[in-house]
C-alpha positions in Angstrom: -26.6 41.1 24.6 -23.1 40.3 24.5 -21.2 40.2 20.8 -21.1 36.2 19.6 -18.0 35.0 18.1 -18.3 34.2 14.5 -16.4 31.7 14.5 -16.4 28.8 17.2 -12.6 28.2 18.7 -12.5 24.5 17.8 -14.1 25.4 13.8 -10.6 27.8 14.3 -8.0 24.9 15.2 -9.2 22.6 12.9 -8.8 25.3 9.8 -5.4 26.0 11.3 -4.7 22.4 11.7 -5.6 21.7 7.9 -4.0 24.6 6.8 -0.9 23.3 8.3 -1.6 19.7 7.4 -1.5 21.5 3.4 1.9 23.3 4.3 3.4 19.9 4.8 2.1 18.2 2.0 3.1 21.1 -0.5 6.7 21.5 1.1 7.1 17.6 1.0 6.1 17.9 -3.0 8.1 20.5 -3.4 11.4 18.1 -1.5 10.1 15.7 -4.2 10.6 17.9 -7.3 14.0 18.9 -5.7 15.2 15.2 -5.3 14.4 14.4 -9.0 16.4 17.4 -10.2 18.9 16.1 -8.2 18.7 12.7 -9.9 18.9 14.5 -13.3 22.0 15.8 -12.5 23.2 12.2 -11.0 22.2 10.5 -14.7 24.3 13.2 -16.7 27.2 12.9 -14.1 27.3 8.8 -14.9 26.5 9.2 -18.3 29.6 11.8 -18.6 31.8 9.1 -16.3 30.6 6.3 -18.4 27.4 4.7 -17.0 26.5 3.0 -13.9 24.7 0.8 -11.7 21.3 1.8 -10.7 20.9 -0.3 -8.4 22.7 0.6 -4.7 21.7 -2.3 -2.2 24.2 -1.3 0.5 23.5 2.4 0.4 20.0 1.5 0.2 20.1 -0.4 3.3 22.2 2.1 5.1 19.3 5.0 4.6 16.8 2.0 5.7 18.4 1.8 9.0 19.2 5.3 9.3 15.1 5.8 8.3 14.1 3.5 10.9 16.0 4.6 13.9 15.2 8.2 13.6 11.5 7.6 13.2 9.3 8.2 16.2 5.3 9.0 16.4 2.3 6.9 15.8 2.7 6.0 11.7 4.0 2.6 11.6 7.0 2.1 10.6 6.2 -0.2 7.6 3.8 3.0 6.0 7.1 4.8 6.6 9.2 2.0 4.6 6.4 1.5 1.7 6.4 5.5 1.1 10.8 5.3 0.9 10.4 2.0 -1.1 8.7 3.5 -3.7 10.0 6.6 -3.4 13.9 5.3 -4.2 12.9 2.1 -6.7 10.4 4.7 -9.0 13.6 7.5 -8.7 16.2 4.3 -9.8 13.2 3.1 -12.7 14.1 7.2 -14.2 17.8 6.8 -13.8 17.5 3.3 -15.8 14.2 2.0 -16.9 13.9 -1.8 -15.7 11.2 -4.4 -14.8 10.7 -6.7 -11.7 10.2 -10.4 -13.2 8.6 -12.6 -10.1 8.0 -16.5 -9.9 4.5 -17.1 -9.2 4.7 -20.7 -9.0 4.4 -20.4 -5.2 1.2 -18.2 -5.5 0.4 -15.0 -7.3 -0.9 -12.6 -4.5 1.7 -13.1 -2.1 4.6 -12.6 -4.9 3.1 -9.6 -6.3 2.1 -8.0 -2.8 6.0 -7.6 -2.1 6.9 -6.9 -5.8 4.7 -3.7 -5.2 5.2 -2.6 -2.2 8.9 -2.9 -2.9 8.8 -1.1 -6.0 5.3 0.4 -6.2 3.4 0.5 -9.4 5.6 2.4 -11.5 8.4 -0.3 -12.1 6.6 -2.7 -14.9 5.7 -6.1 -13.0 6.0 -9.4 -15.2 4.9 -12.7 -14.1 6.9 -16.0 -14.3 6.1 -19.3 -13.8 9.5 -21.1 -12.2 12.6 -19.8 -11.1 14.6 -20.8 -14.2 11.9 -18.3 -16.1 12.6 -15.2 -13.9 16.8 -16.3 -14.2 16.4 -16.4 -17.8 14.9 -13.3 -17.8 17.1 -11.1 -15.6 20.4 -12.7 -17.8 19.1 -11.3 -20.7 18.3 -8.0 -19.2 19.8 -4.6 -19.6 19.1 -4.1 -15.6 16.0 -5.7 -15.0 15.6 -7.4 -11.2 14.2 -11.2 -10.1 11.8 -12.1 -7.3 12.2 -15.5 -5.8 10.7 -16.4 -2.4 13.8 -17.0 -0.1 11.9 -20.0 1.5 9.6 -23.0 0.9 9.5 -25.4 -1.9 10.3 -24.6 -5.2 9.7 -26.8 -8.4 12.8 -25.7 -9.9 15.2 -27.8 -8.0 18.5 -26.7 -6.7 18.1 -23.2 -8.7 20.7 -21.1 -6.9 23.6 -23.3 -8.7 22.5 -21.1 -12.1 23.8 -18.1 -10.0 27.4 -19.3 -10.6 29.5 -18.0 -12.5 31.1 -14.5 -13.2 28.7 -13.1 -15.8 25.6 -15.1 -14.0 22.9 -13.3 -12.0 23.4 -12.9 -8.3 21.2 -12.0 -5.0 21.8 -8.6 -4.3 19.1 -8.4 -1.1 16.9 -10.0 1.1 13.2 -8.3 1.7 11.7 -7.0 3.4 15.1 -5.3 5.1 12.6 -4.0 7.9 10.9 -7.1 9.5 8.1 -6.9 11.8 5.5 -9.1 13.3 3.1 -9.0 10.8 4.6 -6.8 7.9 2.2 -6.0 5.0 4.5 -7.7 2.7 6.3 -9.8 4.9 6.8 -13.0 2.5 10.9 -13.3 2.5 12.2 -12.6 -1.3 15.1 -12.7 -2.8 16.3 -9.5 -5.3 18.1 -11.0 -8.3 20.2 -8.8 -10.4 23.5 -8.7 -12.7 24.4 -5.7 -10.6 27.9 -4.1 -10.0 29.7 -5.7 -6.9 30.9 -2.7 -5.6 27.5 -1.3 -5.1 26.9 -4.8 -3.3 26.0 -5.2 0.6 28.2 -8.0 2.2 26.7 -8.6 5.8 25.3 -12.0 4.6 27.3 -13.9 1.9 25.5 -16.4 0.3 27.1 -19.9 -0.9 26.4 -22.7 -3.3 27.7 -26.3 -1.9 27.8 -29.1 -4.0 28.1 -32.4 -1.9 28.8 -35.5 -3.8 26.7 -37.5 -0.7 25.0 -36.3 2.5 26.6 -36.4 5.7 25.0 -36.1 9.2 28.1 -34.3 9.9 27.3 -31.4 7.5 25.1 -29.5 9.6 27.1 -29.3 12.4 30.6 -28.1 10.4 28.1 -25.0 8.8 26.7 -24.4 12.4 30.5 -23.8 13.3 31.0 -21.2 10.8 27.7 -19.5 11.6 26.1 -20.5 8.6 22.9 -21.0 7.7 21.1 -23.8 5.2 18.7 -21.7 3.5 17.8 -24.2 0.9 18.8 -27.8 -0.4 18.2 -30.2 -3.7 19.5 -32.8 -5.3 21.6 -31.5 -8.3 24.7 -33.4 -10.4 24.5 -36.5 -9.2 24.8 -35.1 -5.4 23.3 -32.8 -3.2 23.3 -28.9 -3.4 22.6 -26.4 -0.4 22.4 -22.5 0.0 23.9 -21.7 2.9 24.2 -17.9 4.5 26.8 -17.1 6.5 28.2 -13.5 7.9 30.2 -12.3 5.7 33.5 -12.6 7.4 33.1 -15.8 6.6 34.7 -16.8 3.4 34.0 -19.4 0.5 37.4 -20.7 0.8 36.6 -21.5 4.8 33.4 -23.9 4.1 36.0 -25.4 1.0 38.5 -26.1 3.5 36.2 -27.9 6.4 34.6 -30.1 3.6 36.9 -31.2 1.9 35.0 -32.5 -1.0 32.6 -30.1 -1.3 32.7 -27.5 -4.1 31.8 -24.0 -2.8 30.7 -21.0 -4.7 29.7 -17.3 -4.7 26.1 -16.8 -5.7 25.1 -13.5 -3.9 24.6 -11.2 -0.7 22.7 -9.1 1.5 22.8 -6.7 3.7 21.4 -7.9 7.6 17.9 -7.5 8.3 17.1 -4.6 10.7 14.3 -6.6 13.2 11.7 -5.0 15.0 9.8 -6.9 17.8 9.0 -4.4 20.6 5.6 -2.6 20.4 5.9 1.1 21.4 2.4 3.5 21.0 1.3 1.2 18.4 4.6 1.2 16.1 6.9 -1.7 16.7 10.3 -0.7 17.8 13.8 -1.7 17.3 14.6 -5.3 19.2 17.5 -4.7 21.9 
């Protein structure tokens, strides 16, 4: 009788399989450890140079799109982005402990599905109720962020205009950066912080305008200057919009073609990386 094998071939490539599946996993924990002695070396460097911001939007973004285009295979690319997410906001949380304060007014879930997936579970969450509660909060912070839906109604009013001012809170991004037909947490938000502008992504400036009256005119003139009206409300005795615009384009050129409007900095973004082509189950980049 012929000798059997004692082990069948396909019992074989699955232990090799898992035994290579554990390779990964420990070399990827061990790329882990390496990046937070990295960072422990990046918080004495600023502590030595004087401190600084945490917070990085434009570099953040930059690895964002550079994470996207290079990723290929069946894992969808927003398990890709949750994994990074959390990976960079719970390695900025060590550099600088800070919370995420989110307006609920709009709805709980939806509010606090982005707040975590953004900045996973490690970065305290606290609930608000308005957006003149999470404003307040992030003023009085030592580096703590906002979370505001970037559309639908709002009970607050006009509540961009407390985003003026030098020492006032600004919009440092729009997420999610990576959207996709039906994104896990793809309810638009705007990041709030009193960040460092030179840390700041300008794609997307945004504006405050403060209209004494509405005119049917007013669309059109922001249309021309590739803006955008994000929101409006009535505020001071007149009308207030937020309006997005590339960020070639200028306060002082919206000032200038309304000439008695009253224009001013409140934030900015970096541009959303779209995906809308379907490719082996992971949607692609759009072309």
């Amino acid at each position: 009788m012929p000798d059997q094998p004692t082990s069948p071939p396909a019992v074989d490539a699955l232990t090799q399989l898992r035994a290579e599946i554990d390779r990964i996993d420990l070399e990827m924990h061990r790329l882990l450890i390496a990046r937070g002695e990295i960072i422990d070396r990046l918080i004495a460097v600023k502590r030595a140079q004087g401190g600084g911001c945490a917070f990085r939007p434009e570099r953040e973004a930059q690895m964002m799109r550079a994470l996207v285009e290079r990723h290929r295979g069946l894992l969808p690319v927003d398990a890709v982005e949750g994994v990074w997410r959390v990976i960079v906001s719970t390695f900025t949380y060590v550099q600088n402990n800070y919370c995420v304060h989110a307006d609920d007014s709009g709805g709980d879930a939806q509010i606090r599905d982005s707040a975590r997936f953004h900045f996973g579970f490690t970065v305290p969450y606290v609930a608000h109720h308005g957006a003149d509660a999470v404003i307040d909060a992030v003023a009085k912070s030592k580096g703590d962020l906002g979370v505001l839906r970037a559309t639908g109604a709002t009970g607050d009013g006009a509540w961009w205009t407390r985003l003026i001012g030098e020492d006032a809170p600004k919009i440092i991004a729009r997420l999610p950066f990576v959207e996709r037909p039906d994104h896990p947490a793809g309810l638009p938000v705007f990041i709030l912080a009193c960040a460092a502008s030179e840390a700041a992504s300008h794609d997307i400036l945004l504006h405050a305008i403060h209209l004494p009256e509405w005119s049917h005119s007013i669309p059109a003139i922001i249309s021309e200057l590739e803006g955008e009206i994000v929101a409006s409300a009535p505020h001071a005795g007149g009308l207030s919009l937020m309006v997005a615009a590339p960020g070639r384009i200028e306060a002082k050129r919206f000032a200038h073609a309304m000439a008695n409007a009253s224009v001013s900095s409140i934030g900015s973004h970096a541009q959303r990386y779209e995906l809308s082509r379907a490719r082996s189950g992971v949607f692609a980049p759009g072309r």
